[in-house]
Backbone as ProteinMPNN parsed JSONL, in Angstrom:
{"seq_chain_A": "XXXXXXXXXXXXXXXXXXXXXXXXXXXXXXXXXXXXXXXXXXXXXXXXXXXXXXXXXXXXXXXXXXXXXXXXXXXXXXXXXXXXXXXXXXXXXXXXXXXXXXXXXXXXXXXXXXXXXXXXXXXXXXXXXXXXXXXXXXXXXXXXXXXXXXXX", "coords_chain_A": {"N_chain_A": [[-8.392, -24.877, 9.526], [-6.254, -21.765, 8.73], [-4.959, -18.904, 9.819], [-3.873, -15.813, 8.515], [-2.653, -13.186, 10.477], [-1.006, -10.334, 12.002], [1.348, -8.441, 13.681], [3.388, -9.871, 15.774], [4.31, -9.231, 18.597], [1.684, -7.937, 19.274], [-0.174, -10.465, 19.103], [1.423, -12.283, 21.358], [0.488, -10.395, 23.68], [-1.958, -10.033, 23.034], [-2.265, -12.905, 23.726], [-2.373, -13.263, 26.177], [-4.192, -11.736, 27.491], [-6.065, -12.932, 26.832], [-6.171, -15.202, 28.149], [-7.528, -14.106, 30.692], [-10.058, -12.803, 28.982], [-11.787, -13.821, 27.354], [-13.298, -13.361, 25.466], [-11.822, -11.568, 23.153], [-9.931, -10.817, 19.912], [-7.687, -12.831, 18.422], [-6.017, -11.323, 16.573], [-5.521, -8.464, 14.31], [-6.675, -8.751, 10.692], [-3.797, -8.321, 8.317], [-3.768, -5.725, 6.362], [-4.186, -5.375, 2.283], [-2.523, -4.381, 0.861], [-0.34, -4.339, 3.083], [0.216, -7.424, 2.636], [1.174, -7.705, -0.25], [3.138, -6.328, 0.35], [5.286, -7.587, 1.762], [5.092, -10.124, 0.005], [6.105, -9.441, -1.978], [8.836, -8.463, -0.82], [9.303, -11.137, 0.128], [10.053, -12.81, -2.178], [12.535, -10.991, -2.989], [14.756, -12.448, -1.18], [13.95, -14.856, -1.631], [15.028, -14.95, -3.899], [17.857, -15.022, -3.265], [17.699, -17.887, -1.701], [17.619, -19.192, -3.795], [19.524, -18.42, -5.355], [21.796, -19.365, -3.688], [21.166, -21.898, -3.302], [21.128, -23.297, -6.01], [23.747, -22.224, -6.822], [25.555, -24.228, -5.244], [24.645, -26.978, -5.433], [25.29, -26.746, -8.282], [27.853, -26.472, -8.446], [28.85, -28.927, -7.149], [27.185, -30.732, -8.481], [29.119, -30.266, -10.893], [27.676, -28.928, -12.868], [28.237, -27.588, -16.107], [27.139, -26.28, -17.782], [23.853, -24.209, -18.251], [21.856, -25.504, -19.32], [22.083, -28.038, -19.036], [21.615, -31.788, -19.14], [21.275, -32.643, -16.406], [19.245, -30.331, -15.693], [16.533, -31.055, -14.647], [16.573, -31.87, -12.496], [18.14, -30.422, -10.674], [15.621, -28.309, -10.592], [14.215, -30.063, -9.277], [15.535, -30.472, -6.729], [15.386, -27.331, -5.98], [12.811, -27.462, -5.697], [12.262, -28.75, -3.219], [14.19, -27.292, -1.435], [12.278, -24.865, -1.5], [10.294, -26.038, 0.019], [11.259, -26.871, 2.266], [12.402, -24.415, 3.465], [10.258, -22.509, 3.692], [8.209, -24.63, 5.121], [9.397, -25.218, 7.341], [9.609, -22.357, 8.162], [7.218, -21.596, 8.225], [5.624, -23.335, 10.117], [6.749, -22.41, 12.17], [5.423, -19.548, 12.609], [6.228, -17.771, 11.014], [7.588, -16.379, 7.887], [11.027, -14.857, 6.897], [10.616, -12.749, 5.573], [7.687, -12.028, 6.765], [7.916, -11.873, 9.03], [9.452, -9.012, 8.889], [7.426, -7.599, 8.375], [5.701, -7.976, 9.986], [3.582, -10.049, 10.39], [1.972, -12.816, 10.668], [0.836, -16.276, 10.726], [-1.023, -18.537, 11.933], [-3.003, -20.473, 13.395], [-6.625, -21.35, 14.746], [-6.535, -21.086, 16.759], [-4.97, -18.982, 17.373], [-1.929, -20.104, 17.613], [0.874, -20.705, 16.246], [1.169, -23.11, 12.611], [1.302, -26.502, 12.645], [3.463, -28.565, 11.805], [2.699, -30.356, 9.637], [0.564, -29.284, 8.875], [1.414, -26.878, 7.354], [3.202, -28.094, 5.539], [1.196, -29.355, 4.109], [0.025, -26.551, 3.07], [2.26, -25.82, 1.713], [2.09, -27.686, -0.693], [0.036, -27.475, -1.75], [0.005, -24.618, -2.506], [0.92, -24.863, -4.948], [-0.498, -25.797, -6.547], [-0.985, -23.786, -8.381], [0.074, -24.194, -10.974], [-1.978, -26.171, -12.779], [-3.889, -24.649, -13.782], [-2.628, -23.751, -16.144], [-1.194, -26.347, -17.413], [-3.773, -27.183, -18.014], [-5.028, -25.815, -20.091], [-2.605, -25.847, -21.935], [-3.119, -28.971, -23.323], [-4.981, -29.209, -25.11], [-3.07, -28.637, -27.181], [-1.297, -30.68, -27.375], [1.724, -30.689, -26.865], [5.191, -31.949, -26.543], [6.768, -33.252, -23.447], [8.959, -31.895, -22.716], [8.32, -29.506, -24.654], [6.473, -28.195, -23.067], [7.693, -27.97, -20.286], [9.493, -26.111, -21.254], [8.193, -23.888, -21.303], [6.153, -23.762, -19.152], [8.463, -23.536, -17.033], [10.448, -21.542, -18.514]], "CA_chain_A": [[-8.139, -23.693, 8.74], [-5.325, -21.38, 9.07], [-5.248, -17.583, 9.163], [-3.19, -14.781, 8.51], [-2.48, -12.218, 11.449], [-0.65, -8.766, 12.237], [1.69, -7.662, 14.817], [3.65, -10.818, 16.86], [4.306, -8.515, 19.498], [0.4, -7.797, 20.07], [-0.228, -11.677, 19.492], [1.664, -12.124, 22.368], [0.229, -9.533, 24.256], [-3.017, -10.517, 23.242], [-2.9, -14.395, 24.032], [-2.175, -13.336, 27.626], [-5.129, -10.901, 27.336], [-7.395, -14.157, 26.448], [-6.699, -15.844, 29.306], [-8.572, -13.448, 31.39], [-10.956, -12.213, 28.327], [-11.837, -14.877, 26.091], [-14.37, -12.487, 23.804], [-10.964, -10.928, 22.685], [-9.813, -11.172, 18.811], [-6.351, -13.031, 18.362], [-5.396, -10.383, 16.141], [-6.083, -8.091, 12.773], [-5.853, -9.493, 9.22], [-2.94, -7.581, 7.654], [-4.164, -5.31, 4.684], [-3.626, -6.656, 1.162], [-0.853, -3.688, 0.811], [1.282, -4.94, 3.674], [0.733, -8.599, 2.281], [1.699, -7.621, -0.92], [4.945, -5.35, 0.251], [5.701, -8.685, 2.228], [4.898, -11.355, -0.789], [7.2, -8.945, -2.586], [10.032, -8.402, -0.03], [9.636, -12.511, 0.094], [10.433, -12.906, -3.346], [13.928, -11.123, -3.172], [15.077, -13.004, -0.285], [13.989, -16.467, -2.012], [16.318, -15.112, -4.744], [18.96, -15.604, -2.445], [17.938, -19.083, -1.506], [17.604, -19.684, -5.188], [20.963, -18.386, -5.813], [23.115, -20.28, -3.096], [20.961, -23.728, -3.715], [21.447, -23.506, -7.121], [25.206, -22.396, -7.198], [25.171, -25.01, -4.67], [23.803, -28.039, -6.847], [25.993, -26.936, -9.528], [29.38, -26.812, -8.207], [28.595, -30.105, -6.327], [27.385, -31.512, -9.606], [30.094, -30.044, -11.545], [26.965, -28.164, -13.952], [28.797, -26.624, -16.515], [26.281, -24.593, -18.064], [22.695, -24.068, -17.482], [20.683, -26.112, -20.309], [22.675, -29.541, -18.199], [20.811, -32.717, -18.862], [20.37, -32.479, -14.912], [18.068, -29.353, -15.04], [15.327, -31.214, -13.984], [17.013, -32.812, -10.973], [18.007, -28.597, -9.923], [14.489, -28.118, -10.397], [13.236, -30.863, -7.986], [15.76, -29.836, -5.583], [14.79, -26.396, -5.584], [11.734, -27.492, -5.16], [12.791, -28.919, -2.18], [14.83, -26.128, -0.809], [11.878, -24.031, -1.036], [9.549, -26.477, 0.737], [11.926, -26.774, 3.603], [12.158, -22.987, 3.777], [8.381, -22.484, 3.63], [7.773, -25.7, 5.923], [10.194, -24.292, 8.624], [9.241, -21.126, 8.728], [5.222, -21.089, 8.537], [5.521, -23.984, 11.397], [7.066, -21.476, 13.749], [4.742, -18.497, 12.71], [6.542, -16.428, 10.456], [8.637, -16.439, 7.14], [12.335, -13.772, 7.57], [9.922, -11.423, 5.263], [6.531, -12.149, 7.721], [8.454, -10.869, 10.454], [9.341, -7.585, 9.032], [6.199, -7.055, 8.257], [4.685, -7.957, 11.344], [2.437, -10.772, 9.394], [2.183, -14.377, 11.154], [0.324, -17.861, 9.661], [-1.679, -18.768, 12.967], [-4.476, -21.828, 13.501], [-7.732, -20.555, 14.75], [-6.016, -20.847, 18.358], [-3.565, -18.11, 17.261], [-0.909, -20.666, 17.784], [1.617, -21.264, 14.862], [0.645, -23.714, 12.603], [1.857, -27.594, 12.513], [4.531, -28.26, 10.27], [2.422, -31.533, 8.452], [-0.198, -28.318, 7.986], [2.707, -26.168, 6.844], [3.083, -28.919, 4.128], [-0.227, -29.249, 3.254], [-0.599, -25.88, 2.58], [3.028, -25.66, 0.334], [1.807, -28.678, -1.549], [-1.56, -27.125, -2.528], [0.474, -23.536, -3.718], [1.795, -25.216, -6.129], [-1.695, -25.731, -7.718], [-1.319, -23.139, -9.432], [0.379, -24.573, -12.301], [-2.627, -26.782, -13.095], [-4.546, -24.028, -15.437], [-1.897, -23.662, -17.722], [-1.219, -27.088, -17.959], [-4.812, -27.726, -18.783], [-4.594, -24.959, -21.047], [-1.758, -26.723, -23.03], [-3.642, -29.893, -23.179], [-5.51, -29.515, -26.419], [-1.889, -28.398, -28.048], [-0.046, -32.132, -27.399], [2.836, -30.317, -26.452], [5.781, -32.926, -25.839], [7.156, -32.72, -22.039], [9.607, -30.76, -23.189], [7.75, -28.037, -24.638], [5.527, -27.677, -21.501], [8.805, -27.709, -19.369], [10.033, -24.715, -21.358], [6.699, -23.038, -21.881], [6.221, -23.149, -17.951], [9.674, -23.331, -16.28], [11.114, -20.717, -18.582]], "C_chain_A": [[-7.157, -22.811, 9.486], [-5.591, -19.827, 8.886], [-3.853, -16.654, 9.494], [-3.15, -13.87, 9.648], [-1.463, -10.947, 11.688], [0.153, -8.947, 13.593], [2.307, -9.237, 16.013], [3.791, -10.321, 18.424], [2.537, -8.952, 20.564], [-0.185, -9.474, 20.214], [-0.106, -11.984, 20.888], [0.761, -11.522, 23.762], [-1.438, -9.904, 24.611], [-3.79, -11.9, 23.72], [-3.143, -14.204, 25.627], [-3.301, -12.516, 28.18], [-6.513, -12.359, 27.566], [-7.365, -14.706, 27.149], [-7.489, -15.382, 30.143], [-9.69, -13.008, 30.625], [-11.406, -12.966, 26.877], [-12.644, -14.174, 24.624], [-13.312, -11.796, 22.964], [-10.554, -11.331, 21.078], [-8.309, -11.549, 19.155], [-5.679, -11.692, 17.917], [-5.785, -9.65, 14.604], [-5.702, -8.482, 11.594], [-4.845, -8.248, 8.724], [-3.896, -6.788, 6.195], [-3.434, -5.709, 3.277], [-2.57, -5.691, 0.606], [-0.093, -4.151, 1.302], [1.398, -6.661, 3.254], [1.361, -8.544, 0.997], [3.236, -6.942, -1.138], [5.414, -7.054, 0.876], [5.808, -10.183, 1.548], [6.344, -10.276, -1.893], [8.635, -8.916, -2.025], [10.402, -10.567, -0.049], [10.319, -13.118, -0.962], [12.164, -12.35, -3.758], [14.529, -12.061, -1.986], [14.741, -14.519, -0.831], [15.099, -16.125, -2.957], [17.588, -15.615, -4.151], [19.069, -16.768, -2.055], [18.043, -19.327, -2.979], [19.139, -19.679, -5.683], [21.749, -19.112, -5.068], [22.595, -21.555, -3.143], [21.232, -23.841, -4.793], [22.861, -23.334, -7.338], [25.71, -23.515, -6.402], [25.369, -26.939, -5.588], [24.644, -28.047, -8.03], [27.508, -27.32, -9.686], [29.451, -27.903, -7.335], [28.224, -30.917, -7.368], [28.382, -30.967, -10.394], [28.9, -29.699, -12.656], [28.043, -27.365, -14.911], [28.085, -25.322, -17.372], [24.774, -25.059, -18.061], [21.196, -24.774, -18.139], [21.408, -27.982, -19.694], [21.448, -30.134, -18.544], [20.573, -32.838, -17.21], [19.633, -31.519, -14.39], [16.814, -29.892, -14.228], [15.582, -31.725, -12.752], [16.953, -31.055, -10.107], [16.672, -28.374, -9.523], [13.959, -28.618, -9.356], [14.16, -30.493, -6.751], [15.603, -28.759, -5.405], [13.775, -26.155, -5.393], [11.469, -27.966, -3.64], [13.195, -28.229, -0.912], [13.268, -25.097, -0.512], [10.684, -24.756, -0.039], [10.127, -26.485, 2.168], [12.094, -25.444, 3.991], [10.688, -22.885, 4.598], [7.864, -23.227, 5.066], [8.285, -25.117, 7.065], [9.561, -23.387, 9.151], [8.055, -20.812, 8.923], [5.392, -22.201, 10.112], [5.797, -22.974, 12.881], [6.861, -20.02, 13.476], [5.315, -17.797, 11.247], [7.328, -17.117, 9.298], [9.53, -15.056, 7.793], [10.618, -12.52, 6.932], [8.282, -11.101, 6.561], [6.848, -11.901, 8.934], [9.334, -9.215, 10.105], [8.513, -7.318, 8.814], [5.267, -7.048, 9.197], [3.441, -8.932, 10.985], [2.616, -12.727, 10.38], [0.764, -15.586, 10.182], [-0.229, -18.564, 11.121], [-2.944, -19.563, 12.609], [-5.674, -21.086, 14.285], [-7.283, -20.567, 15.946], [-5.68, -19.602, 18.617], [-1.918, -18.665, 17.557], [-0.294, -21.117, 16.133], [0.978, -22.901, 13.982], [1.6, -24.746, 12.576], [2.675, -27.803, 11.315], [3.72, -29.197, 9.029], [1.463, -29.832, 8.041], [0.432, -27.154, 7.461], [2.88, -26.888, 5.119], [2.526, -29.272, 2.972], [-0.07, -28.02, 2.257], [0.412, -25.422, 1.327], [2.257, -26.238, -1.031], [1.203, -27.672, -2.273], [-1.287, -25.44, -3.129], [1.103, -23.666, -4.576], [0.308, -25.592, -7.131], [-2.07, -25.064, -8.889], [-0.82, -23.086, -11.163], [-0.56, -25.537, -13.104], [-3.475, -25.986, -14.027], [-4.014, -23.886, -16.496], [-1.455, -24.938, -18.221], [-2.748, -27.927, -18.998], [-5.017, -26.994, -20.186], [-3.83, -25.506, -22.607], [-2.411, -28.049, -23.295], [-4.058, -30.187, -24.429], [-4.183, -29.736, -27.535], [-1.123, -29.331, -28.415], [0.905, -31.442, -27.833], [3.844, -31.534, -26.05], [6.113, -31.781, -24.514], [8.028, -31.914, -22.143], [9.631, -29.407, -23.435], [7.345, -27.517, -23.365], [6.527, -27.423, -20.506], [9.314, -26.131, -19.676], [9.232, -23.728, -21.553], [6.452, -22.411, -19.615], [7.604, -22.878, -16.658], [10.997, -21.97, -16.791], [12.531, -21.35, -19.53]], "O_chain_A": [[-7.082, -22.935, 10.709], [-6.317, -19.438, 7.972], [-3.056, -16.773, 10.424], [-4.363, -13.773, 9.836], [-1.212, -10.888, 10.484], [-0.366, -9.557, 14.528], [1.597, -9.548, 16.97], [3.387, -11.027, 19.348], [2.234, -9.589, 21.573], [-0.621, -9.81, 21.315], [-1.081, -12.012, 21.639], [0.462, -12.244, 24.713], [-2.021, -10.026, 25.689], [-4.97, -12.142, 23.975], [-3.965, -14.878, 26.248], [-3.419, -12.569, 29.404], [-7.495, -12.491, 28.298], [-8.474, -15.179, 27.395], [-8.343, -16.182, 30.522], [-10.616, -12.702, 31.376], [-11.31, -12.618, 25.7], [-12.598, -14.371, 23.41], [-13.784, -11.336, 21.924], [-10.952, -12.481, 20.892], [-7.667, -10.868, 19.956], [-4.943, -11.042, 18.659], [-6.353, -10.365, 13.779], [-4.504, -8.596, 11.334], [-5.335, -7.124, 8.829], [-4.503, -7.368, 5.295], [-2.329, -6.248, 3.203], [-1.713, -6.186, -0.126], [0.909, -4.545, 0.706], [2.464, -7.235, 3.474], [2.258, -9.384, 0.913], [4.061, -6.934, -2.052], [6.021, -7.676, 0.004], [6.322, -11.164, 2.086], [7.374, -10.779, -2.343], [9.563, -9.321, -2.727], [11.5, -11.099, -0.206], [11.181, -13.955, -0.696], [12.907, -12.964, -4.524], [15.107, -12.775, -2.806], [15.426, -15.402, -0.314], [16.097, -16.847, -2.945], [18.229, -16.563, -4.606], [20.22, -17.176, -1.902], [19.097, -19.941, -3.143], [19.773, -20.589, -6.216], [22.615, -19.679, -5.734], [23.412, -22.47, -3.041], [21.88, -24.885, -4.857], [23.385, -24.208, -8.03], [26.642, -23.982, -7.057], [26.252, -27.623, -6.107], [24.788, -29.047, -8.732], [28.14, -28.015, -10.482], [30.392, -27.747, -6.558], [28.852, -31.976, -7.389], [28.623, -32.05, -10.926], [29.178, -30.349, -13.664], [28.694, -26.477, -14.362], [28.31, -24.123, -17.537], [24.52, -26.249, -17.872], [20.028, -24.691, -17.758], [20.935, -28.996, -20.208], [20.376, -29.539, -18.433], [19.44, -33.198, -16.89], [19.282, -31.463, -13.212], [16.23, -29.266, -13.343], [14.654, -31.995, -11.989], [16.126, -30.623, -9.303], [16.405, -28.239, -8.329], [13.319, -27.959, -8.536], [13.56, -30.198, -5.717], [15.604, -28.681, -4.176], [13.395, -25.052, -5.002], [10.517, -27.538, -2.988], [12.79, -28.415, 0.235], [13.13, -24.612, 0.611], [10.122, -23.967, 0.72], [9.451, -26.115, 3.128], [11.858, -25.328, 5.194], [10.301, -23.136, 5.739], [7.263, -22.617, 5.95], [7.515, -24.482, 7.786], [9.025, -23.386, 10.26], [7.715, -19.893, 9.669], [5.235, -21.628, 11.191], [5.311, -22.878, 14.008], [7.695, -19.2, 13.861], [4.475, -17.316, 10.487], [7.752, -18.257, 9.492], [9.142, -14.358, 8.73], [9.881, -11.818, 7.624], [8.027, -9.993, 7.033], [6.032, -11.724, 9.838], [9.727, -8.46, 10.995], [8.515, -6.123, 9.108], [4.264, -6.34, 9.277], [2.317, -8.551, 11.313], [3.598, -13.469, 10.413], [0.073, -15.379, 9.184], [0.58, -19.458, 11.367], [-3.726, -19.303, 11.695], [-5.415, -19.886, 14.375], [-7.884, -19.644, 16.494], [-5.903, -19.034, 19.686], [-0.94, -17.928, 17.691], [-0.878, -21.665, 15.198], [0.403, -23.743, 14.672], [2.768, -24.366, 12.496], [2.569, -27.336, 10.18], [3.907, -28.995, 7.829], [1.724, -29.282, 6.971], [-0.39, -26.329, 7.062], [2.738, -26.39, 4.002], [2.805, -29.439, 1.785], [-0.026, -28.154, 1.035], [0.002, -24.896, 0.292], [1.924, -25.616, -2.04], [1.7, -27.086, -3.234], [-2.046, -24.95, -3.965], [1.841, -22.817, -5.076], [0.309, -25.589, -8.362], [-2.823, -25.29, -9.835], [-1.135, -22.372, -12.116], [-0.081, -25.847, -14.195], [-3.825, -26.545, -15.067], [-4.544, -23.864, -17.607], [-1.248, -24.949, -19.434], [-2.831, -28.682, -19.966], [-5.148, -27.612, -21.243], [-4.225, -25.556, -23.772], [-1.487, -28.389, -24.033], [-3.682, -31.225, -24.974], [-4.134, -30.587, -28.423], [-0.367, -29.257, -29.384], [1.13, -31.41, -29.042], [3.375, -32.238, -25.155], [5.976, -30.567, -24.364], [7.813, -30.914, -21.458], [10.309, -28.487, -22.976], [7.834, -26.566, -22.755], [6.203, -26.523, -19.731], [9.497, -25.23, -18.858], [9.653, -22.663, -22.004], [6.547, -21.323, -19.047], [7.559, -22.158, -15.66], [11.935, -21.531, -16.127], [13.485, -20.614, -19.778]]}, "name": "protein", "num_of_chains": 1, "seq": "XXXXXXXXXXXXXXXXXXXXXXXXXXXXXXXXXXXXXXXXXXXXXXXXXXXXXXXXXXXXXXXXXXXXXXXXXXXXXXXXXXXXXXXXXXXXXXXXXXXXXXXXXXXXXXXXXXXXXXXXXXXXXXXXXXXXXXXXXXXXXXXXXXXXXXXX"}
């Protein structure tokens, strides 16, 4: 299991603390304000990966406009793009936004976590498209619909 933490600085500060004082806490959970200014601040800053992988992708496929029989290929590579983001950056503690916020992704050690458990844990936020597909289920929606129903 993996946990959320506060303050890389005091991390720091505090691992070196634990060698001499083992009863010590790694560090405090962030309040669900600064995770939410920081799930928000994350969100413009993916725009930006969104925007240069996708202009990206397009002027490399030669896309000429945005309903392309290769949307779904964009799609899987931006699904891509953001796993390698994600994967990267939780492996070595922090996303760009989880370091202004002072927010790290630490193993019960307090050490960053492994990138395969980095992976894991992308994979499994993507779960959350599984209620609305069950949702649609009764409707026999072709793939189609359900593509534009949840992709927009």
């Amino acid at each position: 299991m993996h946990r959320i933490s506060a303050a890389p600085e005091a991390l720091e500060t505090q691992s070196v603390l634990m060698a001499h004082s083992p009863s010590l806490p790694v560090s405090a959970t962030p309040s669900l304000s600064r995770r939410m200014a920081c799930w928000l601040y994350e969100g413009v800053l993916l725009f930006a990966v969104v925007f240069l992988a996708a202009w990206l992708f397009s002027a490399l496929g030669q896309m000429r406009h945005a309903m392309d029989e290769r949307r779904p290929l964009l799609q899987g590579f931006l699904f891509l793009v953001f796993g390698i983001y994600f994967v990267w950056f939780w492996s070595r503690g922090q996303t760009l936004a989880m370091k202004t916020w002072r927010i790290r992704v630490v193993d019960p050690q307090g050490m960053a976590i492994s990138q395969s458990r980095a992976l894991y844990r992308y994979v499994l936020s993507w779960l959350w498209f599984l209620p609305p597909l069950a949702a649609m289920a009764p409707f026999q929606l072709s793939a189609a619909e359900m593509t534009v129903l949840l992709g927009g």
